[in-house]
LODRENZA-481806 format. One record per atom (N, C-alpha, C): atom name; residue in one letter; residue number from 1; x, y, z. Coordinates in pm, 1 decimal. Layout:
N
ATOM   at   aa     i       east      north         up
ATOM   CA    A   NUM          X          Y          Z
...
This chain:
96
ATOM   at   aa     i       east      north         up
ATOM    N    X     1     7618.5   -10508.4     7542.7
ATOM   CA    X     1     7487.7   -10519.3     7604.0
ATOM    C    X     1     7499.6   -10598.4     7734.5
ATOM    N    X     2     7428.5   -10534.6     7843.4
ATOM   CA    X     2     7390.5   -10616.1     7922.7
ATOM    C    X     2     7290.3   -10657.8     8028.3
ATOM    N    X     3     7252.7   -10770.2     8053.3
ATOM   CA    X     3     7125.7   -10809.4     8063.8
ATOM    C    X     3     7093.6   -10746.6     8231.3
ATOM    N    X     4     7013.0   -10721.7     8268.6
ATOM   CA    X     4     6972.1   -10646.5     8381.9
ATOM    C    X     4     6863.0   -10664.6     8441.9
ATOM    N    X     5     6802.8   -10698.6     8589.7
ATOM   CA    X     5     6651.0   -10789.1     8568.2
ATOM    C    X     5     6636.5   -10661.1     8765.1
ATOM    N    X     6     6566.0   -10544.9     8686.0
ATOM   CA    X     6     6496.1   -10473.4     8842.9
ATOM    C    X     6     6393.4   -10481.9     8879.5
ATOM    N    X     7     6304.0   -10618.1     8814.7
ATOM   CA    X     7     6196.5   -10643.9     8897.1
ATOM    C    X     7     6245.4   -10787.2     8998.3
ATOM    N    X     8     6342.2   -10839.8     8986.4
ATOM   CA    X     8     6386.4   -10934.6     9077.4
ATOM    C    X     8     6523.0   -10868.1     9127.1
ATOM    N    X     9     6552.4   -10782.6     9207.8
ATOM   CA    X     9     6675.6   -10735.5     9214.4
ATOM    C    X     9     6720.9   -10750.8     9352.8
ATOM    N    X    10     6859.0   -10810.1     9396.4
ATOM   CA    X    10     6868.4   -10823.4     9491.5
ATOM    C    X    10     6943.4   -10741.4     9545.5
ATOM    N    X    11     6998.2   -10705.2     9676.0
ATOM   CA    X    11     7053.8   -10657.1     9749.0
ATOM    C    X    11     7102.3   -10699.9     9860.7
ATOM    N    X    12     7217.3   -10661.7     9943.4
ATOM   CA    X    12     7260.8   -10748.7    10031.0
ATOM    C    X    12     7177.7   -10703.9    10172.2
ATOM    N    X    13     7211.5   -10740.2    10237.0
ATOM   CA    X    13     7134.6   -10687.5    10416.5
ATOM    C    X    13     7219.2   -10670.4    10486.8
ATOM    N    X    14     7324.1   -10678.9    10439.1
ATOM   CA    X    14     7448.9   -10642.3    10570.6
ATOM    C    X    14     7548.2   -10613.7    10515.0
ATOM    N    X    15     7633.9   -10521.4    10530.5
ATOM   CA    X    15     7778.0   -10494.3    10528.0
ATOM    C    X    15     7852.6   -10671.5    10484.5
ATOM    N    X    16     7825.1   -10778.7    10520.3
ATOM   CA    X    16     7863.4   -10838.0    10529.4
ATOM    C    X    16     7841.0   -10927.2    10378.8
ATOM    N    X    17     7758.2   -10959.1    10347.8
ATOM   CA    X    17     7713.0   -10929.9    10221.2
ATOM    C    X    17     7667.7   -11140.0    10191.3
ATOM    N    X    18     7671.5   -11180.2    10376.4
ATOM   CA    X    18     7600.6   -11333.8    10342.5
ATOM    C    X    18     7478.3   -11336.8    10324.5
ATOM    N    X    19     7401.2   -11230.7    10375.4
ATOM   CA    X    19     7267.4   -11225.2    10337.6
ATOM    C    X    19     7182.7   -11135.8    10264.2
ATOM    N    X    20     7120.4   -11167.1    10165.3
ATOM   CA    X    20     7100.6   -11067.6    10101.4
ATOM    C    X    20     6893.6   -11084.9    10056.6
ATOM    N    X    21     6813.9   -10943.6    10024.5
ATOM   CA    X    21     6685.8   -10976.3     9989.3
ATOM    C    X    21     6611.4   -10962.8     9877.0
ATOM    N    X    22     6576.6   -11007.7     9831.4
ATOM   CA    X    22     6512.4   -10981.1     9651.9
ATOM    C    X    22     6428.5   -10861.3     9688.7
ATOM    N    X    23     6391.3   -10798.1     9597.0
ATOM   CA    X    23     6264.4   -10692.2     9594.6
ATOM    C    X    23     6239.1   -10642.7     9423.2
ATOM    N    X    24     6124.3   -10578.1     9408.5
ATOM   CA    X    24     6077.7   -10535.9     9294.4
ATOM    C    X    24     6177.0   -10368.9     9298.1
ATOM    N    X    25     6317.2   -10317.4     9213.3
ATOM   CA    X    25     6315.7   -10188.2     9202.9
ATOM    C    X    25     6283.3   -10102.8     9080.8
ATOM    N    X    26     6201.1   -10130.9     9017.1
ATOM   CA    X    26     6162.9   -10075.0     8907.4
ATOM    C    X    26     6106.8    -9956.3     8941.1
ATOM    N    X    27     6015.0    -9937.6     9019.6
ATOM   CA    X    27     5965.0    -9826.9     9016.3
ATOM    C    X    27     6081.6    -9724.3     9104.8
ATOM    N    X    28     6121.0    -9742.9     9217.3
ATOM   CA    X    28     6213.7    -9664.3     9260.0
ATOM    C    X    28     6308.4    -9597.8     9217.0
ATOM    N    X    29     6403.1    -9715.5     9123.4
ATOM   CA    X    29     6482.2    -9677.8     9059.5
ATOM    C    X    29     6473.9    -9578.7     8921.4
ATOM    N    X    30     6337.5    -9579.2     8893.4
ATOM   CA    X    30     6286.0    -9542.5     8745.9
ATOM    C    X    30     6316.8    -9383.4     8812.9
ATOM    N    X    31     6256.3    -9379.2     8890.3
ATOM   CA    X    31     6223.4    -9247.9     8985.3
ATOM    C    X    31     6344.3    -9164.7     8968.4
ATOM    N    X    32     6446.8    -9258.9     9055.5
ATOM   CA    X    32     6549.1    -9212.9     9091.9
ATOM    C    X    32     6586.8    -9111.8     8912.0
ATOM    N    X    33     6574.5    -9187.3     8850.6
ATOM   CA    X    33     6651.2    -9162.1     8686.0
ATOM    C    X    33     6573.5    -9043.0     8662.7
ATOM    N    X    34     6425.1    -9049.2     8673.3
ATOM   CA    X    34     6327.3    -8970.9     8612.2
ATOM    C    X    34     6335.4    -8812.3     8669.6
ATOM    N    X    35     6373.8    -8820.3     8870.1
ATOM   CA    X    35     6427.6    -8715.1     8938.5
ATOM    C    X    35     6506.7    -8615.0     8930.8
ATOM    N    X    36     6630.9    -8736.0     8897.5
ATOM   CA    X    36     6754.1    -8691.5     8933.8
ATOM    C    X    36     6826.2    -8672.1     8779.8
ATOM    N    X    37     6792.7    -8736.4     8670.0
ATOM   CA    X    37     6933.9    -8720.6     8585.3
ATOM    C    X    37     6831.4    -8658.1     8469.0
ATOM    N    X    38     6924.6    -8536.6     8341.7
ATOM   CA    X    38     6867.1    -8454.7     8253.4
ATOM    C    X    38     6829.6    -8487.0     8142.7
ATOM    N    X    39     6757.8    -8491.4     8062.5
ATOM   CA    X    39     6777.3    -8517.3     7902.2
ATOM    C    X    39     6695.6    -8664.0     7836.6
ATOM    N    X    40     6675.4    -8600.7     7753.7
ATOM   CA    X    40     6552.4    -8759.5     7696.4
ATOM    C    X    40     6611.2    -8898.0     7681.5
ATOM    N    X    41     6690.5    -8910.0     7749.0
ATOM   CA    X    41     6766.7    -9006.3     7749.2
ATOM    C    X    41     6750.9    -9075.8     7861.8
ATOM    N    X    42     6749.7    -9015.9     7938.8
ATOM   CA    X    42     6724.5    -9019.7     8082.2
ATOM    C    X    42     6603.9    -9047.6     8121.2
ATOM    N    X    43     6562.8    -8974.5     8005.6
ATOM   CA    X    43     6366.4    -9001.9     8038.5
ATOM    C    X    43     6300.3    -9122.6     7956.0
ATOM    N    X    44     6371.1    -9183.7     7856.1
ATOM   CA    X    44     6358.4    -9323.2     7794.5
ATOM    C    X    44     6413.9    -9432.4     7882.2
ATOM    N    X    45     6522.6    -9393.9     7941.5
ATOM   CA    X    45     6590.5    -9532.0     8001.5
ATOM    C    X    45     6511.3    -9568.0     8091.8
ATOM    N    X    46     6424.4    -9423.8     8188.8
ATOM   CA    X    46     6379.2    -9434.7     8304.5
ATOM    C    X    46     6226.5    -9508.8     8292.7
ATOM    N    X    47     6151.1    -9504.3     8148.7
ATOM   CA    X    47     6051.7    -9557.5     8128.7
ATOM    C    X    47     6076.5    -9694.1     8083.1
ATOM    N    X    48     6221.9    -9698.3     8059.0
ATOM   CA    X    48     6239.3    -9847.0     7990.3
ATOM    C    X    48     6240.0    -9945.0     8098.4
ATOM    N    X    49     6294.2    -9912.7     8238.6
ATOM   CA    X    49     6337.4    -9992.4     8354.8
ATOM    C    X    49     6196.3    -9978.9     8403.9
ATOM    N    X    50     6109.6    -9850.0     8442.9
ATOM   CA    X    50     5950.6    -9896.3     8480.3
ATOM    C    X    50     5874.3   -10012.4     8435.5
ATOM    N    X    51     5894.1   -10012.1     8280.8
ATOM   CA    X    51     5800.7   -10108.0     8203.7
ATOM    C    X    51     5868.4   -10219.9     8212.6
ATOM    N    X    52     5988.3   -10276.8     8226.8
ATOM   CA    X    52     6061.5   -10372.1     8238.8
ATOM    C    X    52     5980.9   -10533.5     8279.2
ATOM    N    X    53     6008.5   -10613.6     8209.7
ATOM   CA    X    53     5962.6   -10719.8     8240.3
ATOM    C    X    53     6069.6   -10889.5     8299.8
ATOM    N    X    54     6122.9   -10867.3     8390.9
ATOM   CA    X    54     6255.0   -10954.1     8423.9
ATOM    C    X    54     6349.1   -10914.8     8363.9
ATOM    N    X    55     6443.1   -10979.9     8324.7
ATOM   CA    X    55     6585.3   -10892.7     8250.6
ATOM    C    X    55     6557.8   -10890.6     8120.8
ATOM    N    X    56     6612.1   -10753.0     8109.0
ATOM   CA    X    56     6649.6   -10665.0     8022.9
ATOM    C    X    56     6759.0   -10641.3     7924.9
ATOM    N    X    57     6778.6   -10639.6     7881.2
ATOM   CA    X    57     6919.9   -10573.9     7761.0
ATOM    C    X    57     6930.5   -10464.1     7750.1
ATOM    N    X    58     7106.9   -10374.8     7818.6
ATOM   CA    X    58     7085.8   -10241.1     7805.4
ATOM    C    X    58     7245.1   -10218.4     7760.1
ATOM    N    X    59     7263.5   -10099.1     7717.7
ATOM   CA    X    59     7379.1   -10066.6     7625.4
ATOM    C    X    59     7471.8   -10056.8     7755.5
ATOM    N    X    60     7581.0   -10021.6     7690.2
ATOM   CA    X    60     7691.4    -9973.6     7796.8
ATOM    C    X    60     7680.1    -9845.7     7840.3
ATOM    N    X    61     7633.5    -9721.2     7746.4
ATOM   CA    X    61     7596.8    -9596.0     7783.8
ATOM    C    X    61     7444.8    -9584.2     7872.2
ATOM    N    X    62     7336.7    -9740.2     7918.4
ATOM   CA    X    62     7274.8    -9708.5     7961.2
ATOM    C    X    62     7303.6    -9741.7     8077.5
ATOM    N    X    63     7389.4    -9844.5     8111.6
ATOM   CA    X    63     7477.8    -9873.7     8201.0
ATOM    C    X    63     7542.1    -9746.6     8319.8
ATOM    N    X    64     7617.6    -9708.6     8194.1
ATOM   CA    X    64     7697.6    -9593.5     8270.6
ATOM    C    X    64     7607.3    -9493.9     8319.2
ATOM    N    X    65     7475.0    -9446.1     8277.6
ATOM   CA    X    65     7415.1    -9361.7     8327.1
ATOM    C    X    65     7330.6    -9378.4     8439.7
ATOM    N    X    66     7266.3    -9534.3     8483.2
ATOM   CA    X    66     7232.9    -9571.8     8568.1
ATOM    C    X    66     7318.0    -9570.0     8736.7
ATOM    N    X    67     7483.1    -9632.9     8657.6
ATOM   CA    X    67     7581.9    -9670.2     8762.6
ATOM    C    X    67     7600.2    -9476.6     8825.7
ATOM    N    X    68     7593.7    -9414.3     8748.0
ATOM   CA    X    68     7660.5    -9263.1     8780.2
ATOM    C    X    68     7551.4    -9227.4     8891.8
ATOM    N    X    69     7375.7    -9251.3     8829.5
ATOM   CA    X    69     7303.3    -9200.4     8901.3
ATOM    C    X    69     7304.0    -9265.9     9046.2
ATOM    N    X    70     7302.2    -9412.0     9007.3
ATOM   CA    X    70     7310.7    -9477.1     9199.5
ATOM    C    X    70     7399.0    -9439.8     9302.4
ATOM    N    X    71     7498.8    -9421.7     9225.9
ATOM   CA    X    71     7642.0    -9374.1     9228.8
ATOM    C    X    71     7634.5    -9249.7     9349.5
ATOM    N    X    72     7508.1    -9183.6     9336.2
ATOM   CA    X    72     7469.3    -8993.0     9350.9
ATOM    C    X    72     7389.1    -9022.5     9454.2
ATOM    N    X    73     7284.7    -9144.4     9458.7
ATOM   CA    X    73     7139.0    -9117.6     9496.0
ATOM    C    X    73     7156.1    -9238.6     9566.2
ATOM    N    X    74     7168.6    -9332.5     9543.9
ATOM   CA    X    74     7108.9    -9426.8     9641.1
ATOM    C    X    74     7222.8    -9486.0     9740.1
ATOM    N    X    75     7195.4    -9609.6     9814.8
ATOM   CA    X    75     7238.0    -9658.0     9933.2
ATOM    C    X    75     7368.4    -9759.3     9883.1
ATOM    N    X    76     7424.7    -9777.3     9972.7
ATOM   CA    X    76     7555.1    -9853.0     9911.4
ATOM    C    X    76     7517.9   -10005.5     9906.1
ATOM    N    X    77     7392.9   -10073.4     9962.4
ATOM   CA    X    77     7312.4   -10191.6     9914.5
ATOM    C    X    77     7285.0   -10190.7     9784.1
ATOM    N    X    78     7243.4   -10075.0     9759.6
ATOM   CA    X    78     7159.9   -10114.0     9622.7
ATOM    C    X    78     7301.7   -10041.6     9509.4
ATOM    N    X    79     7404.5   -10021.5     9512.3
ATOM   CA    X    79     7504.5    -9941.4     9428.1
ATOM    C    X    79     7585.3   -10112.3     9445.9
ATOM    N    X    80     7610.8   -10202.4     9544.5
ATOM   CA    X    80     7665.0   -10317.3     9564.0
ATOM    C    X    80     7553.7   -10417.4     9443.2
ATOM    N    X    81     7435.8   -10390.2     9474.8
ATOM   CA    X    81     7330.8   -10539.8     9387.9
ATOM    C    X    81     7355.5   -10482.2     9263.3
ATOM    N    X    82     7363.3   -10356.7     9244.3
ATOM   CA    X    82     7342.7   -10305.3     9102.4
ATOM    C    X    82     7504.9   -10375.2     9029.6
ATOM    N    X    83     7608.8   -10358.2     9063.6
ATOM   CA    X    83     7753.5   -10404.3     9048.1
ATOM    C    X    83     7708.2   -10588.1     9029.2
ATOM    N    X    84     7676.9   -10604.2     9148.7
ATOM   CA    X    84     7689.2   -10780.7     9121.1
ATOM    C    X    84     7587.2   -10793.8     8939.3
ATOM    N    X    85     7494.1   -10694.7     8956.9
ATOM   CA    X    85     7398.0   -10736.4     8848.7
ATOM    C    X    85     7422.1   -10720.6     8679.5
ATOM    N    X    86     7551.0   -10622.3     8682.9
ATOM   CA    X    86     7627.3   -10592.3     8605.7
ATOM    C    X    86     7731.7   -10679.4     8565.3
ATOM    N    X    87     7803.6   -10778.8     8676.7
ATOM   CA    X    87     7864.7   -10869.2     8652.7
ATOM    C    X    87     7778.1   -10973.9     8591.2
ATOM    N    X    88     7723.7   -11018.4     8666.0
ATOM   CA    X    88     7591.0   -11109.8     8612.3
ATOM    C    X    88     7573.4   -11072.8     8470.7
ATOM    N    X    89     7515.8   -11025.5     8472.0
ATOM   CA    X    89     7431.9   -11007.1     8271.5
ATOM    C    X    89     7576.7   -11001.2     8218.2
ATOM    N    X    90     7698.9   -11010.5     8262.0
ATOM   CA    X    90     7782.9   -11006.3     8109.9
ATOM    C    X    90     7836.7   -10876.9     8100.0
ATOM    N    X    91     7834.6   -10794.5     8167.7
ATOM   CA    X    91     7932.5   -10640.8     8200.2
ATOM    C    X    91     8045.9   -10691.3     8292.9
ATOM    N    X    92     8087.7   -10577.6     8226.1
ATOM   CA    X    92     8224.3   -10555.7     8292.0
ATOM    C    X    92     8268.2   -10403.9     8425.1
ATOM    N    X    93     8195.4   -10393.6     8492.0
ATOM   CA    X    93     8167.9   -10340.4     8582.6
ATOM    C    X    93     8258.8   -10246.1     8584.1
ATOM    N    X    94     8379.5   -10262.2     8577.1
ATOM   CA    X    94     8494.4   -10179.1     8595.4
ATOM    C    X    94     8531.6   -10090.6     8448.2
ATOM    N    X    95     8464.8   -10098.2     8358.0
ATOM   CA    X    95     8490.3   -10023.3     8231.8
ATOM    C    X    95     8336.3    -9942.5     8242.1
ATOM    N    X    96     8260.8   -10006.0     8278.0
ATOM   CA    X    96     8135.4    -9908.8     8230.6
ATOM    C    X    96     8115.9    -9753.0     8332.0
């Protein structure tokens, strides 16, 4: 399990990665899941991160399905905060 918080989620602002800005991604990211990836699985995780209330507890397979989708869809800021946030809660970034 690991703990995961996308209503405080940060991201860096630069390539450089000294500065970085909090923001709410729950809803974006829910999106992203709800859009882009197949199967009721996809469609639970994606309501689980909407409703989310600060961090979270999520499996390793919800992990991996998140990391695959950012992975596809989003910006290399938010595929970087998502990694640090994975380290953070207690993942192991490089297995999931």
């Amino acid at each position: 399990m690991v703990k995961l918080d996308f209503q405080h989620f940060r991201v860096p602002s630069g390539i450089s990665g000294r500065d970085s800005r909090m923001g709410d991604a729950r809803e974006s990211f829910a999106d992203i899941l709800y859009m882009g990836a197949s199967g009721i699985r996809a469609h639970a995780l994606a309501m689980k991160i909407y409703k989310s209330e600060g961090a979270e507890e999520y499996t390793d397979e919800e992990v991996r399905l998140m990391k695959g989708l950012a992975e596809r869809f989003c910006t290399p800021a938010f595929i970087d905060g998502l990694r640090a946030q994975i380290k953070k809660g207690g993942g192991d970034e490089s297995n999931i």
